[in-house]
N, C-alpha and C positions, 0 to 999 in steps of 0.2 A: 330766588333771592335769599341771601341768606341774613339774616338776623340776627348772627350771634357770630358777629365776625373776631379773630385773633389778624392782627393787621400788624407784619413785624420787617424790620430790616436788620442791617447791624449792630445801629445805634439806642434803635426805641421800639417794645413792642406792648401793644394794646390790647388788651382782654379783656373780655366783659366784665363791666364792673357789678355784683352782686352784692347781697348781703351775706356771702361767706367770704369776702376778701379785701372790702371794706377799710376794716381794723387796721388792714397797714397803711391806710391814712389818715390814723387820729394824728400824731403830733405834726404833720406835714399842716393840716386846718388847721392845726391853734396855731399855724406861725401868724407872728402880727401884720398887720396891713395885707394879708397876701389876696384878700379878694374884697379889698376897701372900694371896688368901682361894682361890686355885685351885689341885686337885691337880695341874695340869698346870705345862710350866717351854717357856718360849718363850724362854729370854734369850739364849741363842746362835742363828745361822743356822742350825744343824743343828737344834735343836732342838725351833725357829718349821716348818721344816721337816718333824720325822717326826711335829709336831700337825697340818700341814696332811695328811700324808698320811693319819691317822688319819681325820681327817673325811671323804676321802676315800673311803674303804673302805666308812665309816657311807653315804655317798651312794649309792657303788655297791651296797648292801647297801638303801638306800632308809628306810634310818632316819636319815640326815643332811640338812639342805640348809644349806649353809654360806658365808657373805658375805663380803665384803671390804667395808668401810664408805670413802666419798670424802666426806667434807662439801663441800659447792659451795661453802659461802660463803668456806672459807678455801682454796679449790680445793687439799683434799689428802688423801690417803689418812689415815682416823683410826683403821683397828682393821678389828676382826672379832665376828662373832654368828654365830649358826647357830639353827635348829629341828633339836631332837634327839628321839631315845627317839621317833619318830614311831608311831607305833602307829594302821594306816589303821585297820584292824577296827573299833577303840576309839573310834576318830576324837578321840584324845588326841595333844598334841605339847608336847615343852618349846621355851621360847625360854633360851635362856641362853647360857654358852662368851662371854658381852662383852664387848669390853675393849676402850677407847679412850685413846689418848694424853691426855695429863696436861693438854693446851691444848686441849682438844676436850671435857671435862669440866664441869660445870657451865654449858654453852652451849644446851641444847635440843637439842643433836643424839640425846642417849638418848630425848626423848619424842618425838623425828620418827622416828626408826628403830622405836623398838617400835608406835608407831601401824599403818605401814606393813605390821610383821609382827601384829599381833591382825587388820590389815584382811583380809589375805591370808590368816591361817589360816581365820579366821571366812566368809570372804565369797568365797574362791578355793576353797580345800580344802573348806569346808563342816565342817569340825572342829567338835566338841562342847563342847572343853573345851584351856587352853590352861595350862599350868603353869609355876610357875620353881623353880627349886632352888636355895638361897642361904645360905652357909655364916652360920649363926647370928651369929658376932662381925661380920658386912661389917657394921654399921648404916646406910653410906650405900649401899649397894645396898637393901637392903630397905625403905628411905624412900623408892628412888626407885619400884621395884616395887610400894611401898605408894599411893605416889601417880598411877599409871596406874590404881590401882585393883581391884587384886589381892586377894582375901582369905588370911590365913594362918589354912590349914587343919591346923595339926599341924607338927611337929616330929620329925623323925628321928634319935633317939640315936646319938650315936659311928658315924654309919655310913658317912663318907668316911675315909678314909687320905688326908695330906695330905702332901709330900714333904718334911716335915720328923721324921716320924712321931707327929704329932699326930694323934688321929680327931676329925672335927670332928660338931656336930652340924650339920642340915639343916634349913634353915625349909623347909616346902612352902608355897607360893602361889597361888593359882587364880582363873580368869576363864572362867565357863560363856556357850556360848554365848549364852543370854537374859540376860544382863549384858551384853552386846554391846553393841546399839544404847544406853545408859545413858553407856557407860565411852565412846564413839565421840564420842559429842555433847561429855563434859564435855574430851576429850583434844584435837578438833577448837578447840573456846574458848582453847586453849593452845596452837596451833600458830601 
């Protein structure tokens, strides 16, 4: 198993994201609104900073693997994602934590990146089941997660605190392994 995966095609590739590489995503986090649906707050260096460290800890704790996103085509650093809440036993993992600059949005780079991770949980990890967590109001997060092909399994009442102190609800989303080769072909026709 490896733990410090580089996961790349033509269009987007993922590297671990650390605390030496970071930095090329301070002004991507201060863009406005860009993770208005996440309890988390990246908008200062400090800040972008003790989230990287958090994932970090998740890593070394072996429940995180966390990216830095580069799209090739506009050869530049666009954001961050992670696989979280890993759960090997279960052989359950979330993808989620995304967030891409505002010029990187509506481009294909989210159905090239999440390809890459359903290929890798499914097909590297051998994972069972692949989840997302998505604050109920994102609608354009969940159109996009609807359309890689996710099912929405349920709905989680008030149960994020969000830093405004709003509790938001939870859509759950799900992709089981024998869904795989299905969601692979139709996501492949789209790349």
């Amino acid at each position: 198993m490896n733990m410090n995966p580089t996961l790349e095609n033509k269009r987007v590739r993922l590297s671990p994201l650390t605390l030496n590489n970071y930095q090329n995503l301070i002004d991507i986090a201060q863009e406005k609104d860009l993770i208005y649906y996440s309890p988390s707050d990246i908008s200062t260096s400090e800040n972008l900073k003790a989230y990287v460290e958090i994932a970090l800890e998740g890593y070394e704790q072996k429940t995180i693997i966390p990216f830095i996103i580069y799209d090739k085509d506009k050869q530049k650093y666009a954001g961050s994602t992670r696989f979280g809440l890993i759960h090997w036993k279960n052989k359950v993992l979330h993808i989620g934590w995304t967030w891409i600059g505002h010029e990187f949005q509506a481009t294909g780079l989210n159905t090239h990146m999440k390809f890459l991770m359903l290929q890798y949980a499914f097909e590297t990890l051998e994972f069972e089941k692949v989840e997302f967590r998505i604050d109920q109001r994102n609608l354009k997060s969940r159109k996009a997660v609807e359309k890689l092909g996710a099912t929405l399994e349920g709905i989680l009442r008030q149960d994020t605190l969000m830093k405004d102190g709003f509790r938001r609800n939870t859509c759950c989303y799900g992709i089981l392994k024998p869904e795989w080769e299905t969601i692979k072909v139709s996501l492949m026709n789209k790349l």
